[in-house]
C-alpha positions as CSV (number, residue, x, y, z in Angstrom):
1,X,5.5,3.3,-33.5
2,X,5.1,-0.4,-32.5
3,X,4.0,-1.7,-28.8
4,X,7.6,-2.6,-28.1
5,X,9.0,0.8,-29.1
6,X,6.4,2.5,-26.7
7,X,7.0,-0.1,-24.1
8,X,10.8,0.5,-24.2
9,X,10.3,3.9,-23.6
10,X,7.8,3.6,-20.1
11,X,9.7,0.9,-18.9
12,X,13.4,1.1,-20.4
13,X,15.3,-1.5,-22.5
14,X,15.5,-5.3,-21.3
15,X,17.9,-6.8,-18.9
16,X,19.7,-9.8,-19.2
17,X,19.7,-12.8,-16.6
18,X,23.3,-11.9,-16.3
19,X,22.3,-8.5,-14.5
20,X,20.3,-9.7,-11.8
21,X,23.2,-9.9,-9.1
22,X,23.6,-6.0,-9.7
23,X,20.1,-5.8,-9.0
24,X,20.2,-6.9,-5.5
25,X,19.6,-4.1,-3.0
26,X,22.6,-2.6,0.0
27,X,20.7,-1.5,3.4
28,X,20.3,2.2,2.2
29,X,18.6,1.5,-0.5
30,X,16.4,-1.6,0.5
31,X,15.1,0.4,3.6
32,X,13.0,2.8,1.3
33,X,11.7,-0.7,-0.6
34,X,10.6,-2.7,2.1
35,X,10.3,-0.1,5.1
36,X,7.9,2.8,3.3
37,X,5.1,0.7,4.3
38,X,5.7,0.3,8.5
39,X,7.1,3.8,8.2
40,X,4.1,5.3,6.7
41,X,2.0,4.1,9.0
42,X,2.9,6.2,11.6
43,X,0.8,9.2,9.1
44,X,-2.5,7.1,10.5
45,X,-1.8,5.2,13.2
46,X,-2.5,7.4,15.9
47,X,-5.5,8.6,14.2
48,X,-7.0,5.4,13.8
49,X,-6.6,5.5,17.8
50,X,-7.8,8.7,18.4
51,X,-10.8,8.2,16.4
52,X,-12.3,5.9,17.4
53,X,-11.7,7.1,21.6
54,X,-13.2,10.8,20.3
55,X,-16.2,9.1,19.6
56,X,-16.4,7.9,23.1
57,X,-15.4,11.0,24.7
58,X,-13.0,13.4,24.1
59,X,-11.4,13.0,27.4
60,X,-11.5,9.4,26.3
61,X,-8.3,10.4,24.0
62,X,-6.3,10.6,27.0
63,X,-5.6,6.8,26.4
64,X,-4.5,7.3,22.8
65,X,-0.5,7.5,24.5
66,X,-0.7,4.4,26.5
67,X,-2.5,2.6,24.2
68,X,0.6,3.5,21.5
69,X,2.5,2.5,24.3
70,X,1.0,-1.0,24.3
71,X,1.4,-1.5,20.6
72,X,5.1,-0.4,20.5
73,X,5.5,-3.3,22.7
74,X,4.2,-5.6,20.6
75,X,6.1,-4.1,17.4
76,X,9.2,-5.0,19.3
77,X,7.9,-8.9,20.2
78,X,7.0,-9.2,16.9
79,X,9.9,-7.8,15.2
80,X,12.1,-9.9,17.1
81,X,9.9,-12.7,16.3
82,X,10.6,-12.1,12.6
83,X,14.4,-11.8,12.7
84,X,14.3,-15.8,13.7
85,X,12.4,-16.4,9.9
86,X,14.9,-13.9,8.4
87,X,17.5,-16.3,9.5
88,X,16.0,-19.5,9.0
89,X,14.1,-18.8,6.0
90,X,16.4,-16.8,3.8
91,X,14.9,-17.6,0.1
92,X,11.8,-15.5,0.9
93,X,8.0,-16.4,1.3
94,X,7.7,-15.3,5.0
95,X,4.4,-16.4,6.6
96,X,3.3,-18.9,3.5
97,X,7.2,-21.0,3.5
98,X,7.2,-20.8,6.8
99,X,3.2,-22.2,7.8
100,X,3.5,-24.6,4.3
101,X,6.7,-26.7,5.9
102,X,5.4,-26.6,10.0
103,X,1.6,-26.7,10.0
104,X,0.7,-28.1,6.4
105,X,-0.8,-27.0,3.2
106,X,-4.0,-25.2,4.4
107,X,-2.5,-23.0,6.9
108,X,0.1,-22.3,4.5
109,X,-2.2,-21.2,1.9
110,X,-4.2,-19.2,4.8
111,X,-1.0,-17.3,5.2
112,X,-0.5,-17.0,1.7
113,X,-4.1,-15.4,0.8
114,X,-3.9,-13.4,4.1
115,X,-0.2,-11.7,3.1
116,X,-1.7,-11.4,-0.4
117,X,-5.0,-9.4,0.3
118,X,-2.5,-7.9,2.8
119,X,-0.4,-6.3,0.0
120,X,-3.2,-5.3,-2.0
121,X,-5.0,-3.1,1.1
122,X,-1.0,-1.7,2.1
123,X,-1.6,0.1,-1.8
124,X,-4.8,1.1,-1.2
125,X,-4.7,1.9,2.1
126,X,-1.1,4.0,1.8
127,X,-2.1,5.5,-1.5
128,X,-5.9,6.6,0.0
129,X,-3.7,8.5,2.9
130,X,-1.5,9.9,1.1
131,X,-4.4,11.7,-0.8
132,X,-5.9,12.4,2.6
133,X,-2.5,14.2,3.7
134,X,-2.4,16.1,0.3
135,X,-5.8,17.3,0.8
136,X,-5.1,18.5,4.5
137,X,-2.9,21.2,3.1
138,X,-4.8,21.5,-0.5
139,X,-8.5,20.4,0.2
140,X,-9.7,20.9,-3.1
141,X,-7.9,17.6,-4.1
142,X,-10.1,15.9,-1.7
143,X,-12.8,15.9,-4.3
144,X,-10.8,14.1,-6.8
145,X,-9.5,11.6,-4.2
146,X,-10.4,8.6,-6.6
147,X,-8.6,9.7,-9.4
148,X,-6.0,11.2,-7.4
149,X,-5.4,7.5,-5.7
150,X,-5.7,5.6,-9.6
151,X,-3.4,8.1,-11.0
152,X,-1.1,7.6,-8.4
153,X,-1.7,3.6,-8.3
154,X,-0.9,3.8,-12.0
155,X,2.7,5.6,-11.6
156,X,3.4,3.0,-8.8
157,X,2.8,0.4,-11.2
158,X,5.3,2.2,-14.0
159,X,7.8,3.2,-11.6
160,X,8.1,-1.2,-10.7
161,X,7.9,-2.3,-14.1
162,X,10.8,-0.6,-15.2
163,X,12.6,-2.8,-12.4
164,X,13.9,-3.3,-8.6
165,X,17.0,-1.1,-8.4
166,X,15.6,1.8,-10.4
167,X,12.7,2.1,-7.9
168,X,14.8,2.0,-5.3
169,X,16.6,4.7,-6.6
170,X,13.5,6.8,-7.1
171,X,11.9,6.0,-3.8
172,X,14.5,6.3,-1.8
173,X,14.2,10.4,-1.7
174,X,10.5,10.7,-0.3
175,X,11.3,7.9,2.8
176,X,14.8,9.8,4.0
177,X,12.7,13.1,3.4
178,X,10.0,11.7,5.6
179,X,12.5,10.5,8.2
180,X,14.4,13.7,8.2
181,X,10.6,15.9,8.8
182,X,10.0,13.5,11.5
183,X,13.0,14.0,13.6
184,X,12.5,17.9,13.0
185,X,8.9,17.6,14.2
186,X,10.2,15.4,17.4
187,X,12.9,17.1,18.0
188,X,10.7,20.9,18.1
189,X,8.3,19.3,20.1
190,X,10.2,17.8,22.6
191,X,11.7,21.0,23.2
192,X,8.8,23.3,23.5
193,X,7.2,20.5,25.5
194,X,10.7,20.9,27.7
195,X,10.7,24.3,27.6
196,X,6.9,24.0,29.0
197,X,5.4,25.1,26.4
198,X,1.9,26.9,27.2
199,X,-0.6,24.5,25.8
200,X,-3.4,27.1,26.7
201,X,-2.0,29.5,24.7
202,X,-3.1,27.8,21.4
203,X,-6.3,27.6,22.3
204,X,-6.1,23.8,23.7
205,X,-8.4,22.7,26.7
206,X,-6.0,19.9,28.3
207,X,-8.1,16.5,29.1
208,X,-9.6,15.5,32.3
209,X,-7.8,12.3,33.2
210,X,-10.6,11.9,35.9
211,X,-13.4,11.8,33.2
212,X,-11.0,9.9,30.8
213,X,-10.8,7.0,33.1
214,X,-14.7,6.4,32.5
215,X,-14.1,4.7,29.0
216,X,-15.5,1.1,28.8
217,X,-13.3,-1.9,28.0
218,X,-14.8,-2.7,24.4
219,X,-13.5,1.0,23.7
220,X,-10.0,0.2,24.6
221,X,-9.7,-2.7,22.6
222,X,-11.3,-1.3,19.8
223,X,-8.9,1.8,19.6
224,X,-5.9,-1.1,20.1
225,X,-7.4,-3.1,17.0
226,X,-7.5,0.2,14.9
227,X,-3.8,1.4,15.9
228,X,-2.4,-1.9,15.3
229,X,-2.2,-0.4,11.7
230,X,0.8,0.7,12.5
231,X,2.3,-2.9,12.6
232,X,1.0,-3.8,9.0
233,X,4.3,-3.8,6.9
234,X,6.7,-5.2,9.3
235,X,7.0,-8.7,8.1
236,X,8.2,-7.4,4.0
237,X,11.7,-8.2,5.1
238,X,11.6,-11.6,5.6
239,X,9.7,-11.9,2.3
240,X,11.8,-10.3,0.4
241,X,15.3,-11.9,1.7
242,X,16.5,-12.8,-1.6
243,X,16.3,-9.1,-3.1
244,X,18.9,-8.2,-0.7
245,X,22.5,-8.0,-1.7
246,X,25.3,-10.7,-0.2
247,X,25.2,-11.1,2.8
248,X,21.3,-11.0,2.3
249,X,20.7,-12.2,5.7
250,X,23.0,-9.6,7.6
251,X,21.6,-6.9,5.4
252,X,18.0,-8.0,6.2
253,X,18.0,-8.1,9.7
254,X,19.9,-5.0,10.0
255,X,17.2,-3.0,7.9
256,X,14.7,-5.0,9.8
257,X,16.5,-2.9,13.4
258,X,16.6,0.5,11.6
259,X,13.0,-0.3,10.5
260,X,11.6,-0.6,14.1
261,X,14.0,1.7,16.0
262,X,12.4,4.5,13.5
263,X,8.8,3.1,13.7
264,X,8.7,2.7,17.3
265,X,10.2,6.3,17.6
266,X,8.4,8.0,15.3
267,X,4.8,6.2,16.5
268,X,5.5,7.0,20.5
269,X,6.3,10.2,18.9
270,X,3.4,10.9,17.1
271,X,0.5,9.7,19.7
272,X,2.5,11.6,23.1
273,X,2.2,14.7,21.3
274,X,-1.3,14.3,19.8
275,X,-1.6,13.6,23.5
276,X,0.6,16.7,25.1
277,X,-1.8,19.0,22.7
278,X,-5.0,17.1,23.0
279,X,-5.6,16.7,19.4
280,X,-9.0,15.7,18.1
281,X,-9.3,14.1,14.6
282,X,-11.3,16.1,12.5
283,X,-12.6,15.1,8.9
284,X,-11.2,18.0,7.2
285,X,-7.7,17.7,8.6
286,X,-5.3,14.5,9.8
287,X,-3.8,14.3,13.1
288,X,-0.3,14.7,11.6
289,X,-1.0,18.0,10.1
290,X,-2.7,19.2,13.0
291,X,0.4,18.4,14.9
292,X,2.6,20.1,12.9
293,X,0.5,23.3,12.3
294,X,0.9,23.7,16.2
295,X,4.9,22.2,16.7
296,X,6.4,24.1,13.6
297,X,6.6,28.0,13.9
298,X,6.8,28.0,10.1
299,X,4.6,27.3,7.7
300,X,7.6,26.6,5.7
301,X,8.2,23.4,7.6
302,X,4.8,22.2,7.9
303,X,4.3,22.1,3.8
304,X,7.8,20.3,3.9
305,X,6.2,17.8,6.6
306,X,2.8,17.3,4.3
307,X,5.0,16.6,1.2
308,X,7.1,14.7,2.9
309,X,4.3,12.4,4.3
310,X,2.0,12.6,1.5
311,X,5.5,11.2,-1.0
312,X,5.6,8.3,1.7
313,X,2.2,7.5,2.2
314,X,2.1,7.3,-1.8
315,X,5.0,5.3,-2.2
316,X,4.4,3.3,0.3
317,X,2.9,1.2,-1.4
318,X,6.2,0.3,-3.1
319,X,6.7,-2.1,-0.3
320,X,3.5,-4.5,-1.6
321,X,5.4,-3.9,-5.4
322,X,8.4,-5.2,-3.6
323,X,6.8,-8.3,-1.9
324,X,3.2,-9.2,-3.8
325,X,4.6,-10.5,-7.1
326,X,7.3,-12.5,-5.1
327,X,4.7,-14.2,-3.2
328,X,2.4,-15.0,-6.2
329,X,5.6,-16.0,-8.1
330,X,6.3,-18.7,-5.3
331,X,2.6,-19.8,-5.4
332,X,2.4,-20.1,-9.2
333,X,5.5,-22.3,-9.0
334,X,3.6,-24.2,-6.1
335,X,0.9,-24.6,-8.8
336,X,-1.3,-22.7,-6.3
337,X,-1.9,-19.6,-8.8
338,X,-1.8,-19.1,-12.9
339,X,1.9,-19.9,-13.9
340,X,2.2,-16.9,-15.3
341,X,2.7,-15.3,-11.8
342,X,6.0,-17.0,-11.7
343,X,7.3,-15.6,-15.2
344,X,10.3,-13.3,-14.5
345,X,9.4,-10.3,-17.0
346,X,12.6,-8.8,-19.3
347,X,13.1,-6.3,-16.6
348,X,14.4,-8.8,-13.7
349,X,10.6,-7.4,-12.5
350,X,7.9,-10.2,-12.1
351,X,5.7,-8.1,-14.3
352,X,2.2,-10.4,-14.4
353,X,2.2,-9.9,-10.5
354,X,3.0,-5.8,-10.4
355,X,0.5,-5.7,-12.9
356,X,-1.6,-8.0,-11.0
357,X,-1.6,-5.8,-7.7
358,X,-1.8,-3.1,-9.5
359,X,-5.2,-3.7,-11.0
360,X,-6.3,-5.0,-7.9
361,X,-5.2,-2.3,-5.7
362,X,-7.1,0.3,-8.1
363,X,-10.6,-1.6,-8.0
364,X,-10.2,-1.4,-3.9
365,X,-9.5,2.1,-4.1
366,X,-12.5,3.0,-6.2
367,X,-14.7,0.6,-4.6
368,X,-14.3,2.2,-1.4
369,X,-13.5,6.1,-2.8
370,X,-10.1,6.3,-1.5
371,X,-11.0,6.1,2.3
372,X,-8.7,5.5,4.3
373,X,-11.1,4.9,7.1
374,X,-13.2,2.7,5.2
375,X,-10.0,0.5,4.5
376,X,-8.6,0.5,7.9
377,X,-10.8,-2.3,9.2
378,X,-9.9,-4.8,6.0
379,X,-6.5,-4.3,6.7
380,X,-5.6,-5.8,10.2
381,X,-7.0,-9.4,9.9
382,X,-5.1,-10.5,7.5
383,X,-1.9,-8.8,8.8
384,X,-2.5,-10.7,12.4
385,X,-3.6,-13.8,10.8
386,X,-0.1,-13.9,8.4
387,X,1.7,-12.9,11.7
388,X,0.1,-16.0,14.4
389,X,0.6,-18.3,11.7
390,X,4.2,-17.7,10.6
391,X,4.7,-17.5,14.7
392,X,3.4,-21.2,15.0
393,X,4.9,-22.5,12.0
394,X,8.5,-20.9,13.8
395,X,7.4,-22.9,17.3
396,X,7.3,-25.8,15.4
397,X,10.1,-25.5,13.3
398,X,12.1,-25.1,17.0
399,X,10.4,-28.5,18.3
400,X,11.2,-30.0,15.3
401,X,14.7,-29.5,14.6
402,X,15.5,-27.9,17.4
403,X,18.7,-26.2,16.3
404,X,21.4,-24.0,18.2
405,X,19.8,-21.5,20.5
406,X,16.5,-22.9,19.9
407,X,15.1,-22.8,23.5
408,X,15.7,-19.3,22.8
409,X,14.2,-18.8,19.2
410,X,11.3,-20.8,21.0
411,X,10.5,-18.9,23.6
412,X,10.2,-15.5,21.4
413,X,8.4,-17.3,18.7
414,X,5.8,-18.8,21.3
415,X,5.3,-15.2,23.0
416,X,4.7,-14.0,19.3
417,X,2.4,-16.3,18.5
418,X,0.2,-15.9,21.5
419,X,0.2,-11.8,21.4
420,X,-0.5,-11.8,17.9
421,X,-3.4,-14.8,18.3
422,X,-4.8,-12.3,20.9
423,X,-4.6,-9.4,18.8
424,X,-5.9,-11.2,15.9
425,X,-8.9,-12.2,17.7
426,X,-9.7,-8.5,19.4
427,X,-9.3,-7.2,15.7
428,X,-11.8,-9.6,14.6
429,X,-14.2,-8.8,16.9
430,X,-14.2,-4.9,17.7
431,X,-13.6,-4.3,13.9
432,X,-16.1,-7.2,12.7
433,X,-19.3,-4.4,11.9
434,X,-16.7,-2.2,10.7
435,X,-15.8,-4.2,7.3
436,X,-13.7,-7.3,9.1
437,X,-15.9,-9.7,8.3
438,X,-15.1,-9.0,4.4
439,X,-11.9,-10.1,5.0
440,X,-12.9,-13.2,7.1
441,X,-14.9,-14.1,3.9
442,X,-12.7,-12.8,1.6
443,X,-9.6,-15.0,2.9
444,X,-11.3,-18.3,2.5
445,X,-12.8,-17.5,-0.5
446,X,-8.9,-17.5,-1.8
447,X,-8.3,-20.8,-0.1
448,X,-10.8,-22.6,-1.9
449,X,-9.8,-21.1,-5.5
450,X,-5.8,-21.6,-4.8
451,X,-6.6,-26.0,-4.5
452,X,-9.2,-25.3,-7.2
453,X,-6.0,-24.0,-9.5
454,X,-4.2,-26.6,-7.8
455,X,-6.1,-29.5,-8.7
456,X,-6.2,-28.2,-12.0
457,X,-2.4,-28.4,-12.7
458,X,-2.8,-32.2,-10.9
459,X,-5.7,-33.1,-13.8
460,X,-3.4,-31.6,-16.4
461,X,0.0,-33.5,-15.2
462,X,-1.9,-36.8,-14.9
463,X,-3.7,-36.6,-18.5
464,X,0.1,-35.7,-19.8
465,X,1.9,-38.0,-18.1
466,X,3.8,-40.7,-20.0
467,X,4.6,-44.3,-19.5
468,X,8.1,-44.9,-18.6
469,X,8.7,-46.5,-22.0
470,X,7.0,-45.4,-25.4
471,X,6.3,-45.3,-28.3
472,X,5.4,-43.1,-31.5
473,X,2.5,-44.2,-33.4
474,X,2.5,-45.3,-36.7
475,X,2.2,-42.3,-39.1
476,X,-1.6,-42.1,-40.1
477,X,-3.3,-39.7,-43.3
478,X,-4.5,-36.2,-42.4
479,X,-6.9,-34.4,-43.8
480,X,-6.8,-30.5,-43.9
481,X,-9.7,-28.0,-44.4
482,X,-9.0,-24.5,-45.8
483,X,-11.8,-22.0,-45.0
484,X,-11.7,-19.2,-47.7
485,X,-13.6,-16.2,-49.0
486,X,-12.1,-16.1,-52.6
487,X,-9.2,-16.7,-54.2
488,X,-5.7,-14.9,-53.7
489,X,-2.2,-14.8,-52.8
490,X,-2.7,-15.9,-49.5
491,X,-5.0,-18.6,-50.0
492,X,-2.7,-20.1,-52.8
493,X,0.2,-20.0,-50.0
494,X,-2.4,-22.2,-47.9
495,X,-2.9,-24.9,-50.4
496,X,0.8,-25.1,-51.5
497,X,1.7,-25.4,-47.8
498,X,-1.4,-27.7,-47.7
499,X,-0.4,-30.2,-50.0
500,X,2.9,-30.8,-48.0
501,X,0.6,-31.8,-45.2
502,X,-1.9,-34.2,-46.4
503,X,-3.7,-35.6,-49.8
504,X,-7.0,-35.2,-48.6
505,X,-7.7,-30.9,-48.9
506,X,-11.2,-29.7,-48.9
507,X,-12.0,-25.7,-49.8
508,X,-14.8,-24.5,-47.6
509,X,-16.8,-21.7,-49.1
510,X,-19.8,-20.5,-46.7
511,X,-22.5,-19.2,-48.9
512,X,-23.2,-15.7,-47.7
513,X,-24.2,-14.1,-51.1
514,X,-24.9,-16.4,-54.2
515,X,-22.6,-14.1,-56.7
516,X,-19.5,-14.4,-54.9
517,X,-19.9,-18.2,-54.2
518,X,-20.6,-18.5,-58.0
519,X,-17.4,-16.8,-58.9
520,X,-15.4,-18.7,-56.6
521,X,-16.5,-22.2,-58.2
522,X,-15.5,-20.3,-61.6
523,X,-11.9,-19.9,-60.3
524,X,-11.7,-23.1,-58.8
525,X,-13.1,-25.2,-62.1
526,X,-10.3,-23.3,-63.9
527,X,-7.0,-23.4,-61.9
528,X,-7.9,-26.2,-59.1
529,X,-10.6,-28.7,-60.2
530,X,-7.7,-30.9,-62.1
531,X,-6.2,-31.5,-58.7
532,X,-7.8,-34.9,-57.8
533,X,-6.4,-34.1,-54.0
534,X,-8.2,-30.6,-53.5
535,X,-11.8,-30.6,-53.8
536,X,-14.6,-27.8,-53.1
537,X,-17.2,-27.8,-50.1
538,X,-20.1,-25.0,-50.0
539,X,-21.6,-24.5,-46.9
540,X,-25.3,-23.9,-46.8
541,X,-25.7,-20.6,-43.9
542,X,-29.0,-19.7,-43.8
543,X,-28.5,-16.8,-41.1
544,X,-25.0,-15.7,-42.6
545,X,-22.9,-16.7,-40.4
546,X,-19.2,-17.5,-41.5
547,X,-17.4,-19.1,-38.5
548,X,-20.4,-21.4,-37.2
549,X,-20.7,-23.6,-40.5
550,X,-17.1,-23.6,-40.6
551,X,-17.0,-24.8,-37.1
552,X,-19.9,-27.7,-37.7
553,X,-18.2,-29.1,-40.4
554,X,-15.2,-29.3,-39.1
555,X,-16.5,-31.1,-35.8
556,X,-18.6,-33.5,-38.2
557,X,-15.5,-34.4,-40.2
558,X,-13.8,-34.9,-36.8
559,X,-16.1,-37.9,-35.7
560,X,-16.5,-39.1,-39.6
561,X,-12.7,-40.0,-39.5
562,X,-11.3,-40.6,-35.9
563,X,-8.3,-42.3,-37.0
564,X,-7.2,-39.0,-38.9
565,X,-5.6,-35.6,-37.9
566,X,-8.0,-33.0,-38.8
567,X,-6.0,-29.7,-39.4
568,X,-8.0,-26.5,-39.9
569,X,-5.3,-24.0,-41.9
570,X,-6.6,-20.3,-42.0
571,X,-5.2,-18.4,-44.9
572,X,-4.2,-14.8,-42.2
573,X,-2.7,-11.5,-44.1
574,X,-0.5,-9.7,-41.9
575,X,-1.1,-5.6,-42.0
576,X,2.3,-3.6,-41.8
577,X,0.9,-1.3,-39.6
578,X,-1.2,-2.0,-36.4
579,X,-4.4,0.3,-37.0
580,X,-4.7,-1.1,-40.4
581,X,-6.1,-4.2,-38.6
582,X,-9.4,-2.3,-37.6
583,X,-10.1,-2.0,-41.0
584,X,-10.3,-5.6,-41.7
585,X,-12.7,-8.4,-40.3
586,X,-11.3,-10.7,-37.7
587,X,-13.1,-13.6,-39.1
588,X,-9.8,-15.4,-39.0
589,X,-9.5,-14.5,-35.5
590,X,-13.0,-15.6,-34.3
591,X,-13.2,-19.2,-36.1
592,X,-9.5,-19.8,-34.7
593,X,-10.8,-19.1,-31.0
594,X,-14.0,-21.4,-31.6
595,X,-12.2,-24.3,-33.2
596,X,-9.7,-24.0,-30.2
597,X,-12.1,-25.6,-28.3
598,X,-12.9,-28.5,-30.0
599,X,-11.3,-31.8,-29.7
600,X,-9.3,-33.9,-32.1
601,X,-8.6,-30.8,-34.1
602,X,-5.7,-28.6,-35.1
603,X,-5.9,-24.9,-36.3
604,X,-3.0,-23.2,-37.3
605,X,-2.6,-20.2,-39.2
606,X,-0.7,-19.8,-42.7
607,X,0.1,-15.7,-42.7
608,X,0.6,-13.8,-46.0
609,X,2.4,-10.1,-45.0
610,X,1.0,-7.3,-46.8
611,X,3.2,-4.4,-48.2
612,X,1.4,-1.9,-47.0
């Protein structure tokens, strides 16, 4: 079975260019694509809160609600905030377009890292939790929470390179699942918190609001920082615009309203009832499954709710599969990545960037073993750092062009660029110790190699470039060298395509063993000698190496004749069958990638297919 057959049958049979209208995604089935990540984060969000107010006090916790409070109100500036880009900036790119045309190339390609480390920590981060939730219920998966996270990483990966719709299809079960457990654990809440509910009666000690109001200021903003999580995801929309099907814009903003209405909902949810039952986060268990142990009378419905969160927080991730290779594909076709990035694959998928993320996602989750807590504190500064400079880069495009409504559009944009900038710089400091300051290295770091890849494509262009009027040169005589081992049916395909090419055709033999060098100077004084245009060169190799004299001659002949083409044709048998190759020596393949290398020289490869 070849590699295409097997890839045919992981990722399915190509599509043509034709197809990729159908491939654009209706509301229902874009908000399982680009809202799984936001969504999700209501599984950890109010943890990420209450842990770190625990480890004040546990009366501290009392501020978990009004802190959620706090943050909801920023979803909704921001959110709003983001709509105005949807709208303005329909062909995708969100933060990077939007910073590249207001505020310049380097805040662009600040943006452009920030969203892109962004995407990888949404797959590590939403695959790590979803382990965590698994392991709440099951705990003796917590102790393959690595491999766990890279298996699941790897289906992720599958499940996108088969193509946008088909996710969509797949992932749209777990999210309306998750949606549908949430409103039951709301809804049975909010009626036994109506109905009064005895909090005592499960054992709960409700907080003292007088020893709660104790907690220092750092605290505050530190809990803030950490359950800002729950805004990481929101701006996927207005990246992925152009996935949406006609009218694209309509259908994004509209998904962009269900998004938060559900987030906002769900996260105010969450953090009053964590509150109502004073919940403490506990390593062996997350807040969410505590919660629904003590809302759901059944155990029945509190395994649904685990699944249910555990298929989110794993999918999740699909929302950085949505967005990530877009990104990099408008980055490569800036020049600011590996132009590979922008390659559409035969699946309508960019496949180099899925792959990309990934890879990248899996060395994060193994790097920091699949914590979610450990994670956590990489994960805001980019997000707030994308967000205050797509906010500017709006401000500016207001000032600017200052279209209909654009007192309006300024005004939010301005208020979202100041909350966010604030945010931003509470994250960096209460979560610097914590692992912020990776990310604060980390982003630069990307800066500097995007105009290093940048200023390579420049170098490349300019060496290429042409004069405006041209000409070809006159035709000069080439000179070809065939490296060979013995004589045979491929070599004799070499020289008769050889002599096509040039009158000037040199045999190299490198003399390895005396007896076989003998023999081939026997064959050649018989069948090849007479031919005054093919003559024989023995290499001297005195530590019996095959592709280093090769090489050295082929370099010296180089500067003996600079007016000439120097072509280096490889006699190369072709096995039938894959495997057959590790059988043979890749001598073929090793001088080929040396002489690459090497100026003023051509190697090519003459193939001779074998039978069997």
């Amino acid at each position: 079975m070849s590699f295409t057959e097997i890839k045919r049958i992981f990722l399915g049979n190509p599509l043509a260019s034709q197809s990729e209208e159908h491939e654009k995604l209706p509301v229902v089935r874009a908000l399982p694509v680009f809202a799984s990540d936001a969504l999700s984060s209501v599984a950890y969000a109010t943890e990420e809160i209450l842990l770190i107010l625990v480890g004040v006090s546990a009366a501290a916790t009392y501020w978990g609600f009004p802190i959620a409070m706090v943050i909801a109100a920023l979803l909704l500036i921001v959110s709003a905030s983001y709509r105005q880009t949807i709208a303005l900036y329909p062909n995708g790119g969100g933060a990077y377009i939007v910073s590249m045309e207001n505020l310049g190339q380097t805040p662009g390609l600040l943006a452009g890292g920030a969203l892109m480390l962004d995407y990888i920590l949404t797959v590590a981060v939403s695959v790590s939790a979803g382990v965590a939730a698994i392991s709440s219920a099951f705990p003796w998966v917590g102790q393959h929470a690595v491999i766990t996270g890279v298996l699941i990483i790897l289906v992720l990966t599958l499940g996108n390179l088969r193509g946008l719709r088909e996710s969509s299809i797949v992932f749209s079960i777990p999210t309306y699942f998750f949606v549908v457990m949430m409103f039951l654990l709301l809804g049975f809440g909010a009626f036994r918190v109506i109905t009064h509910d005895p909090v005592t009666e499960l054992g709960i000690i409700p907080l003292d609001a007088d020893q709660a109001q104790q907690i220092g200021i750092f605290a505050l903003l530190k809990a803030f920082s950490s359950g800002c999580a729950a805004l990481t995801g929101i701006e996927a929309i207005s990246n992925g615009v152009p996935s949406f099907r006609k009218p694209a814009v309509n259908n994004a903003k509209r998904t962009m309203t269900i998004m938060v209405v559900l987030l906002g909902l769900f996260f105010l949810g969450v953090s009053f009832l964590a509150r109502h039952y004073a919940i403490l986060p506990i390593a062996q268990e997350t807040v969410l499954s505590q919660i629904g142990r003590r809302v759901f009378g059944s155990p029945w419905l509190y395994l649904a709710l685990q699944a249910a969160t555990a298929s989110i927080l794993c999918l999740a991730a699909n929302t950085a599969y949505a967005d990530f290779p877009r990104l990099a594909s408008i980055l490569a076709y800036d020049r600011f990545l590996p132009r590979q990035l922008h390659n559409i694959g035969d699946r309508l998928v960019f496949s180099n960037g899925i792959v990309t993320l990934g890879v990248a996602a899996a060395v994060l989750t193994v790097l920091f073993g699949a914590n979610t807590h450990a994670l956590v504190p990489l994960y805001s500064v980019g997000v707030f750092l994308s967000f205050t400079l797509s906010q500017t880069g709006m401000v500016m495009h207001h000032l600017k062009f200052r279209e209909s409504h654009w007192k309006k559009g300024l005004i939010l944009n301005l208020t979202g660029a100041i909350c966010t900038f604030i945010v931003l710089l509470v994250v960096a400091v209460t979560k610097f110790v914590s692992g912020a300051w990776i990310t604060l290295v980390v982003i630069p770091l990307m800066l500097v190699g995007f105009q290093s890849i940048k200023r390579h494509y420049l170098s490349v262009a300019q060496q290429l470039k042409l004069q405006d009027t041209w000409q070809l040169d006159q035709p000069g005589l080439s000179l070809v060298l065939i490296p060979i081992s013995g004589f045979h049916s491929g070599v004799l395909k070499a020289l008769q395509y050889a002599r096509g090419l040039s009158q000037d055709i040199r045999l190299l033999v490198v003399d390895v063993e005396p007896r076989i060098t003998a023999n081939i100077r026997a064959a050649y004084e018989r069948n090849v000698a007479a031919d005054p245009h093919v003559r024989l060169e023995v290499l001297e190799s005195p530590y019996r190496s095959v592709v280093e004299p090769v090489a050295l001659y082929a370099e010296q002949v180089a500067r003996d004749y600079p007016n000439r083409t120097t072509t280096v044709l490889i006699p190369q048998f072709v096995t039938k069958r894959w495997w057959h190759n590790f059988l043979h020596n890749q001598t073929a393949f090793f001088l080929k990638t040396r002489l690459r290398v090497v100026e003023r020289i051509v190697v090519t490869a003459v193939t001779y297919h074998l039978k069997d």
